[in-house]
C-alpha positions in Angstrom: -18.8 -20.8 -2.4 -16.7 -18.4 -0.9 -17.8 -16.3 2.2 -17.9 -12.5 2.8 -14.9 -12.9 4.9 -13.2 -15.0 2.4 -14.1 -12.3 -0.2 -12.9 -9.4 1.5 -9.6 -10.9 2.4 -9.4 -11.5 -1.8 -10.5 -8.1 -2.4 -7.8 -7.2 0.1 -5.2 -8.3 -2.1 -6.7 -7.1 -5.3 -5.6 -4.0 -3.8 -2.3 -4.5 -2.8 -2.1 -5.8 -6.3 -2.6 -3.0 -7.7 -1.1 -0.7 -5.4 2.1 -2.2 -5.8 2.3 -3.0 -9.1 1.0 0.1 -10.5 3.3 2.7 -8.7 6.3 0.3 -8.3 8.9 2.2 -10.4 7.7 5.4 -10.2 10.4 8.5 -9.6 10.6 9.6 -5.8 12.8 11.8 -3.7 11.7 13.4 -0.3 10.1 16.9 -2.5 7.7 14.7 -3.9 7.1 11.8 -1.6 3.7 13.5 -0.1 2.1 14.2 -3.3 2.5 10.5 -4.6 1.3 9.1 -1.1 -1.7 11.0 -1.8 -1.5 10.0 -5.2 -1.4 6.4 -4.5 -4.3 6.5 -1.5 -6.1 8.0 -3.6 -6.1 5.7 -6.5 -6.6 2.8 -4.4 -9.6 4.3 -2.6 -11.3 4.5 -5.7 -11.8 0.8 -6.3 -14.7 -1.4 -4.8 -14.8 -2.3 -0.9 -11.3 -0.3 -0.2 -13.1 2.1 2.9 -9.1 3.4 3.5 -5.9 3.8 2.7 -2.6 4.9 4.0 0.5 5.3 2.5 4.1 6.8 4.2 7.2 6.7 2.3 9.6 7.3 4.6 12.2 10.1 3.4 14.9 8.5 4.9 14.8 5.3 3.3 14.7 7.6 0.1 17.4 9.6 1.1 19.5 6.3 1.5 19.6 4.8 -2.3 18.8 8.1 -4.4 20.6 8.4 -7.5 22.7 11.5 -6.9 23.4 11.7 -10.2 19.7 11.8 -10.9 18.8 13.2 -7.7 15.5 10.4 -7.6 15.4 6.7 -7.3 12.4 4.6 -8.1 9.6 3.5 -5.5 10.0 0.3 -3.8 7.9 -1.6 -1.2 11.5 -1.6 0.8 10.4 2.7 1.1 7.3 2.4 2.4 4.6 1.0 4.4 0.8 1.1 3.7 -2.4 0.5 5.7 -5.6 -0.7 4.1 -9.2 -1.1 5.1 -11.7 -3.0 3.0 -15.3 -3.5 3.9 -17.6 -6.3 2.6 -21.0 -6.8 3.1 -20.3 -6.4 7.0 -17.1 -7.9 7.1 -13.9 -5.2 8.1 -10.1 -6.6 6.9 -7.9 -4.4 8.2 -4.2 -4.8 6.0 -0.4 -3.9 6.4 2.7 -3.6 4.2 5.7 -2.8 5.8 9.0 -4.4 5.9 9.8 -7.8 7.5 13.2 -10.0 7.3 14.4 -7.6 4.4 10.4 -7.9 2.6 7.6 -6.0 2.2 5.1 -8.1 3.4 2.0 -7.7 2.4 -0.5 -9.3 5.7 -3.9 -9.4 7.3 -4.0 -8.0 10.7 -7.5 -8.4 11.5 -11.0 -9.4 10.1 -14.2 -9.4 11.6 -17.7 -8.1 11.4 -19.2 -5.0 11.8 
């Protein structure tokens, strides 16, 4: 049987799960990078356990491989970094993604009880 800690960490990645794969892909360029930040946070807040999120695309990342052409490019994890909370049943998993060795590594920085 899995334990609350256990659990939380999964529901942690349920949401990373989602959070990635849902807005991976979507059209970005520094005018709209706020709005789907807030966008994205707020889509992930809505599912069970998830007590925060953060999101910050960072312009100049953006800036770098836009389609000039286009004047967009499509949202990576290599353009942003997010922060998560999920609480469960007393147990608090605080979550990163942000880019490692050329990755965006998705990783538990701390779980513990309330």
């Amino acid at each position: 049987m899995a334990t609350d800690a256990r659990r939380a960490c999964f529901e942690a990645g349920i949401k990373f799960g989602s959070l990635y794969h849902q807005f991976a892909g979507t059209p970005v360029n520094p005018s709209n990078a706020r709005s789907l930040e807030v966008a994205m946070a707020e889509a992930i807040e809505n599912q069970p356990h998830c007590a925060s999120v953060d999101v910050e695309i960072h312009d100049d990342r953006v800036a770098d491989v836009i389609d000039h052409a286009n004047g967009y490019t499509e949202l990576t994890g290599s353009l942003m970094d997010v922060e998560m909370r999920i609480e469960y049943d007393g147990v608090v998993v605080d979550t990163r993604m942000r880019m490692r060795d050329g990755y965006p590594l998705m990783e538990l920085v701390a779980v513990h009880e309330e």
